[in-house]
C-alpha positions, 0 to 999 in steps of 0.5 A, a space after each residue: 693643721 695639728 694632728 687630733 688626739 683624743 686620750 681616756 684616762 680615769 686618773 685626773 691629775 695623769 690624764 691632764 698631765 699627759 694633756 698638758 705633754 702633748 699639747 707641748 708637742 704641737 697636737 690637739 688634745 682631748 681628755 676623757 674619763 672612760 671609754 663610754 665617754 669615749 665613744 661619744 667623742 668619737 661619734 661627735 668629731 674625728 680623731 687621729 688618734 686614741 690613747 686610753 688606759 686600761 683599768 676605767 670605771 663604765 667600760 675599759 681599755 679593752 673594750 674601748 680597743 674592741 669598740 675602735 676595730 669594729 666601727 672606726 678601723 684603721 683608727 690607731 690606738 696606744 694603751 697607757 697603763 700601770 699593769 705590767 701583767 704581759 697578757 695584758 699587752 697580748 690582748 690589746 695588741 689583738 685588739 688593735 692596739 699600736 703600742 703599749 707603754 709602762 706608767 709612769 711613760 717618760 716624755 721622750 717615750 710618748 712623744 715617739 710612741 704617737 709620732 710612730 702611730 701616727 704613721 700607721 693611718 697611711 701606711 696600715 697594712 692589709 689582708 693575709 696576702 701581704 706577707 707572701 714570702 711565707 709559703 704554706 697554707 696549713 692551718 699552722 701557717 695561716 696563723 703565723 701570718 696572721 700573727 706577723 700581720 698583727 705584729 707589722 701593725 703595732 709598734 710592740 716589741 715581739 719574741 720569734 721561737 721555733 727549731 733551728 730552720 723554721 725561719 724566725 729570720 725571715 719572720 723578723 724581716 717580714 715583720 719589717 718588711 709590712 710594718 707601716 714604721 719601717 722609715 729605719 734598718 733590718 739589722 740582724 745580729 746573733 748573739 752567740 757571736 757577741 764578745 763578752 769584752 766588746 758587747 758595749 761597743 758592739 751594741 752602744 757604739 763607741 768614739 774614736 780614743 775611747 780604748 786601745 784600738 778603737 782608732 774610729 768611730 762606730 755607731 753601734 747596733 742600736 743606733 744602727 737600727 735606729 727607727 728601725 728594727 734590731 733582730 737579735 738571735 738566740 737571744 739566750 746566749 747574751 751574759 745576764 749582765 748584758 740582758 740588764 743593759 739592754 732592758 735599760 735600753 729598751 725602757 729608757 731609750 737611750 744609748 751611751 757610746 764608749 768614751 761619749 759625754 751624754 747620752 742619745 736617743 734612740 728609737 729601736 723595735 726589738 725582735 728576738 729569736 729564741 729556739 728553746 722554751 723561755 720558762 726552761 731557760 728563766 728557770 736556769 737562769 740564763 734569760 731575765 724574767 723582765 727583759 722576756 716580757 718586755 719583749 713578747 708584745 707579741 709572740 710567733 710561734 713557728 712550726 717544725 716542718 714535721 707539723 705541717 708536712 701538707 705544705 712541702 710541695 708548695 715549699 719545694 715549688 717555692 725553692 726550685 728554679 722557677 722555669 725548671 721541670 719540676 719534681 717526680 711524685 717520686 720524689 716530692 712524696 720521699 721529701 714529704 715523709 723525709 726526716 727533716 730535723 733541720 726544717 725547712 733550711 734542710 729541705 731548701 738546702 735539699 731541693 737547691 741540691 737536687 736542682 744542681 744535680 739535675 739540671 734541668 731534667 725532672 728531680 727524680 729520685 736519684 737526684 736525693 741523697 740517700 742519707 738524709 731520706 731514710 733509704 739507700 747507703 745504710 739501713 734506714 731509720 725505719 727498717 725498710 732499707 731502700 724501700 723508703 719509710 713504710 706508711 702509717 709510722 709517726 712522723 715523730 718516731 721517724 725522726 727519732 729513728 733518723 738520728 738514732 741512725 745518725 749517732 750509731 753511723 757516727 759511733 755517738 760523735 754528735 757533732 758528726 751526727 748533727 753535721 750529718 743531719 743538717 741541723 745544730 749541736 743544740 738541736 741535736 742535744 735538745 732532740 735527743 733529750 726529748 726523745 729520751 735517747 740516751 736512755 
């Protein structure tokens, strides 16, 4: 039996356009004008699925997507809409909805955007505790979850910013992970690392012959992670020129490979990763306007590790051996006042560190270095040499001070300072000017 579709549209001639597209695609249609009409449809007979415009006389999308979560959860919904304002796609993923195409949708779009969210009936995905590769129950962390949740549950690009160390990887991968539409590949790709005279082949692929040394086939990123999910990281970093080629992909679907005759079709989630604030970077034009809002569907903000300290003995539990003896107060207290301006990869890296030095006696004290806790070896960023940070100093002046100590330690060398705090050259500089420290 063919799957039910039941579609809100106020435009006439759009609405039985797409009636007309889908009943070419083998489902049962039933066209509406609003989302009074609806609901009475609803109420009337199931349906598999609901698409809806947004802007409708009587009651509109958002409300329709309201009514849908309170009394058919579970009922997946695509919004169909001319508005290209992003908070517009914000809200209706809040709401419940799957995916969220651009009028006019072609028909390869459409057809992928109702087969994907037609999967999401039997493979939906439940409760806070499906996401526990995510250790922390600060109020910070509970958010992030649920905004990961939220995130498996549609079929929306999403935009991972945070510090270097925060773990937008492990978000990406957790999205995937929990996501009903997971049927293809995780691949993760930095895009530092992309050469600006391979980024065709790299990204499209290419066939053997189509240029010096291409002495084989490659399928390429994007056919790679085909009904998958393309991580790409620091996303800031790709030339203009390639964000305008990968915004074409992600419009139209379609991929070239160097050297091919005709084009494929791919169906690629994307989510990217940013450790910078994208108005500063669309401001100095190193990220495009429009490839910034087609890819934040929704947008997961992680904390730094200095904004939910209560969560570092859940975090050194997580990352010590599960049949060690654990750590003194001693020392779970130093690492929980520690800077850490490399989050939690530094504290991970810390705790694995302190476990091989231990073996498997108690973390103590000892088992730290000095260097990175503020204490022992040289002064320490708070004065108090190896007594360890004083209580009642701001975390962010403490962090300030350990990279003070960090640059004068390595006499203004920052990529010695950066090495030596366990973070990145960007971060460093990023810090330092938020700090004002060169002032």
């Amino acid at each position: 039996m063919a799957d039910s579709i039941l579609v809100a549209e106020d435009e006439r001639a759009s609405g039985e356009y797409l009636k007309l597209l889908l009943e070419e695609m083998g489902y049962e249609v039933r066209l509406v004008g609003n989302g009074v009409e609806a609901l009475l449809a609803l109420e009337a007979r199931p349906f598999d699925l609901v698409v809806t415009d947004l802007r409708m006389p009587s009651m509109d999308g958002f409300e329709l997507l309201t009514h849908l979560g309170q009394r058919w959860p579970g009922m997946p919904a695509i919004v169909l809409s001319a508005n290209e304002d992003p908070q517009d796609v914000v809200d209706a993923v809040r709401l419940g909805a799957v995916n969220y195409l651009l009028k006019p949708a072609t028909p390869a779009s459409v057809g992928s955007a109702v087969e994907r969210a037609l999967l999401t009936r039997s493979r939906a995905v439940e409760g806070d505790a499906t996401v526990p590769e995510l250790v922390g129950e600060s109020k910070a962390m509970v958010e992030v979850r649920h905004r990961v949740l939220m995130a498996a549950r549609s079929d929306v690009h999403v935009l991972v910013t945070g510090d270097t160390g925060t773990g937008k990887e492990l978000v990406s991968r957790a999205i995937h992970t929990h996501s009903g539409l997971n049927k293809g590949p995780f691949v993760a790709h930095n895009c530092a690392l992309s050469p600006s005279d391979l980024f065709e082949s790299e990204f499209f692929g290419h066939r053997r012959g189509a240029f010096t040394g291409a002495d084989r086939d490659r399928r390429g990123l994007l056919r790679e992670a085909h009904e998958g999910v393309l991580f790409l990281d620091e996303l800031e970093t790709l030339d203009m020129g390639f964000q305008a080629k990968l915004l074409r992909v992600i419009d139209d679907g379609e991929v070239r490979p160097v050297g091919a005759e005709k084009a494929e079709r791919v169906n690629v989630r994307f989510v990217a990763a940013t450790n910078r604030e994208a108005q500063v970077m669309i401001d100095e034009g190193s990220l495009r306007e429009d490839l910034y809002y087609r890819l934040r569907g929704v947008e997961i903000k992680l904390p730094a590790l200095a904004d939910r300290r209560e969560d570092i003995p859940l975090l050194i539990a997580h990352f010590d051996k599960p049949d060690s003896e654990g750590f003194t107060p001693e020392a779970i207290e130093a690492l929980a006042t520690a800077p850490l301006p490399g989050n939690v990869r530094q504290l991970r890296n810390l705790v694995q560190g302190a476990r091989a030095a231990a073996g498997d006696a108690p973390v103590g004290l000892l088992h730290l270095p000095a260097d990175q806790l503020g204490r022992g070896g040289t002064p320490a960023p708070s004065g108090r040499g190896s007594e360890g940070v004083p209580r009642g100093v701001p975390l962010r002046e403490i962090e300030r001070r350990a990279i003070v100590q960090a640059l004068e330690d390595c006499e203004g060398n920052r990529t010695r300072a950066a090495k030596l705090l366990d973070i990145d050259r960007s971060t460093l500089r990023r810090k330092i000017a938020e700090y004002e420290i060169d002032r």
